[in-house]
C-alpha positions in Angstrom: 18.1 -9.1 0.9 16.4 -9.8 4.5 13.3 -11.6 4.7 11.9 -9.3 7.3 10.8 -5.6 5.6 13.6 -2.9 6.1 12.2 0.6 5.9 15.0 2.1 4.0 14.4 -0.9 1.4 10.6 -0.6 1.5 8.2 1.6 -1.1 4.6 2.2 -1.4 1.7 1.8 -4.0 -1.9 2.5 -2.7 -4.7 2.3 -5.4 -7.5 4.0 -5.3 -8.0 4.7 -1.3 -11.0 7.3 -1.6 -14.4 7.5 -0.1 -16.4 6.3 -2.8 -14.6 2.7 -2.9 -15.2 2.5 0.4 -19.0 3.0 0.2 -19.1 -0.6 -1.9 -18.2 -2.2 1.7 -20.0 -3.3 4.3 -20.7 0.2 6.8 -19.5 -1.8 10.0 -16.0 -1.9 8.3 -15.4 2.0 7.1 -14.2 3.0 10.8 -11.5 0.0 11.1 -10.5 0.7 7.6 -10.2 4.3 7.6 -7.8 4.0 11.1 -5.7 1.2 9.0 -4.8 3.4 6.1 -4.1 6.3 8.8 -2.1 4.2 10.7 -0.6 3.3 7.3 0.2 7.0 6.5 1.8 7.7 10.1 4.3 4.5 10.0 5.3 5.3 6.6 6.1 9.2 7.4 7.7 8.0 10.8 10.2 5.1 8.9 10.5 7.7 6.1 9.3 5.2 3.4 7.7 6.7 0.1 4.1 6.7 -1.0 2.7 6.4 -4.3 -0.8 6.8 -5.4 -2.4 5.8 -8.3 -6.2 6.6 -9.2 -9.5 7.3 -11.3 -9.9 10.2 -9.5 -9.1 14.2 -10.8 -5.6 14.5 -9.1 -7.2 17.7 -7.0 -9.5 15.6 -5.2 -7.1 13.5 -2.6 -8.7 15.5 0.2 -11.6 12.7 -0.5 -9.0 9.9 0.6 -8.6 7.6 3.4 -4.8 7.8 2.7 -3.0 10.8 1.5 0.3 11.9 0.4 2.0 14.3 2.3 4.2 17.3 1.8 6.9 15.2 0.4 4.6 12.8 -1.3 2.5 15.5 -3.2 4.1 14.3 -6.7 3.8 11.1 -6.1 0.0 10.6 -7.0 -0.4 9.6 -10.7 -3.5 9.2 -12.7 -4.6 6.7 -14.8 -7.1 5.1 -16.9 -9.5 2.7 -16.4 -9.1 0.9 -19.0 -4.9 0.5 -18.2 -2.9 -1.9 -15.7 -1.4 0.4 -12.9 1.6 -0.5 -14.0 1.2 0.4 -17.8 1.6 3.9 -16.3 5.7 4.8 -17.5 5.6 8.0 -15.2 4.6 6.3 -12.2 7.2 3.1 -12.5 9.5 5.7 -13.4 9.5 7.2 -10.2 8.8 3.9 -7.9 12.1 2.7 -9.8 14.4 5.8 -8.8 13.6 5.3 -5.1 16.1 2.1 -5.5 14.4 0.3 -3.0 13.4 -3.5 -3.5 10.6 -4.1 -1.4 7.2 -2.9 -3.2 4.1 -2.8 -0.8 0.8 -2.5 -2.9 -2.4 -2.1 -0.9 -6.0 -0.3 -2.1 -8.7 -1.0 -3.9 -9.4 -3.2 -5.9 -7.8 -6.6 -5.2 -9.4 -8.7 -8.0 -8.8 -5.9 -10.8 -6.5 -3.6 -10.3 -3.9 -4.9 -7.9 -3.5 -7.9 -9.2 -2.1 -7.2 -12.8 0.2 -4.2 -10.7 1.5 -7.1 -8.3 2.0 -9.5 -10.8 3.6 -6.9 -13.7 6.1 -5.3 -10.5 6.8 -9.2 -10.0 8.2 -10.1 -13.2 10.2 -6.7 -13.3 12.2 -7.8 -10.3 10.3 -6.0 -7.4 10.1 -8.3 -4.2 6.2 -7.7 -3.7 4.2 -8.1 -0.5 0.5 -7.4 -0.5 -0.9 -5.5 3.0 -4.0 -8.2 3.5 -5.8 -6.0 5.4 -5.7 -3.2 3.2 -6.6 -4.9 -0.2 -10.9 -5.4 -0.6 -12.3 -6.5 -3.1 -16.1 -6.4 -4.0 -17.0 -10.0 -3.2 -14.9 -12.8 -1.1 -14.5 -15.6 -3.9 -12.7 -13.3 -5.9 -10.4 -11.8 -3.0 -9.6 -15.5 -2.0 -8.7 -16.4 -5.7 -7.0 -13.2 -6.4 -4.9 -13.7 -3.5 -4.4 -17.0 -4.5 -3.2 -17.0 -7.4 -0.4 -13.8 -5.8 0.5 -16.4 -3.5 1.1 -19.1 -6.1 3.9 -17.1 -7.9 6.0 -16.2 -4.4 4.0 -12.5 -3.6 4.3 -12.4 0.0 1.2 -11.4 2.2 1.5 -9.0 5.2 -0.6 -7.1 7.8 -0.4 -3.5 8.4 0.6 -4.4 12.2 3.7 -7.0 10.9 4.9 -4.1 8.7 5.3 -2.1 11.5 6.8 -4.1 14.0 9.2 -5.0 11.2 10.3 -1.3 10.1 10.4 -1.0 14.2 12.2 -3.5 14.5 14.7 -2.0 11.7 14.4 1.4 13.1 18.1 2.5 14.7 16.3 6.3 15.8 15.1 5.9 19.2 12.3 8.5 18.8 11.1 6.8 15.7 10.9 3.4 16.5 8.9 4.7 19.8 6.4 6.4 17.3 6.4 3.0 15.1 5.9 1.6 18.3 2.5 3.8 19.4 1.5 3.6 15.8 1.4 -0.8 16.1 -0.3 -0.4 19.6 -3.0 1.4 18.1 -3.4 -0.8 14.9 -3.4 -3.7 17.3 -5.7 -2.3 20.1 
């Protein structure tokens, strides 16, 4: 296993990335958020690594998200409860588990209650977790910087969006793609 994040090892879980989490943040923040979790969606279509979405929301109203799955991604969005872990959901580790790939990227709303327990129960099942820092929020900053504490404590590994990409770039073998990856990371870093 490489430390550095190989696309064709890499997988996706985004919680929760709709319009009405994002209202519970401060305004100034929407714009830069909404381009991260685009930029998100065009890297991981690009480096051909799979999405998987799991929310509150009726599974009809994705059109209301900051990311969304696309054509090949459209059963990968799985409801659940909100009284359940993310990962209590059988269908939806079912499916993360017959990618095969190692490397689990979670990302979404919230850090504090819903990530957390999915980081921590993908952890113990053997996943090699990474958390994309600046697309986990939480609704107040003492319990991001403890939530993410206590990820770190236990060996989940915090990322950015723009080190993701330059690492599946840097993986990428396709000329064309890792010239997209490489537009993509200019624009998350611009």
């Amino acid at each position: 296993m490489s430390a550095t994040s190989n696309p064709e090892q890499s997988c996706f879980l985004i919680l929760d990335p709709n319009e009405q989490s994002i209202e519970l943040l401060e305004p100034s923040l929407h714009a830069s958020i909404r381009h991260k979790f685009s930029c998100l969606d065009a890297a991981a279509d690009t480096a051909r690594v799979p999405r998987y979405f799991s929310t509150h929301d009726k599974l009809d109203e994705t059109s209301r998200w900051m990311s969304k799955p696309c054509q090949q991604n459209s059963n990968h969005v799985f409801q659940r409860s909100e009284t359940k872990s993310v990962w209590q959901n059988e269908d939806l580790v079912a499916a993360i588990r017959s990618e095969g790939r190692e490397k689990l990227f979670v990302c979404g709303f919230w850090l504090d209650v819903n990530l957390v327990p999915a980081a921590l129960d993908a952890y113990v099942e053997g996943f090699d977790v990474h958390v994309v820092t600046d697309l986990v929020f939480s609704r107040n900053d003492n319990d991001h910087l403890d939530a993410m504490s206590r990820l770190t404590q236990i060996g989940i590994v915090p990322i950015t969006t723009g080190q993701l990409v330059h690492e599946w770039m840097s993986w990428t073998t396709n000329a064309d793609d890792a010239e997209e990856l490489k537009l993509i990371l200019d624009s998350i870093l611009s």
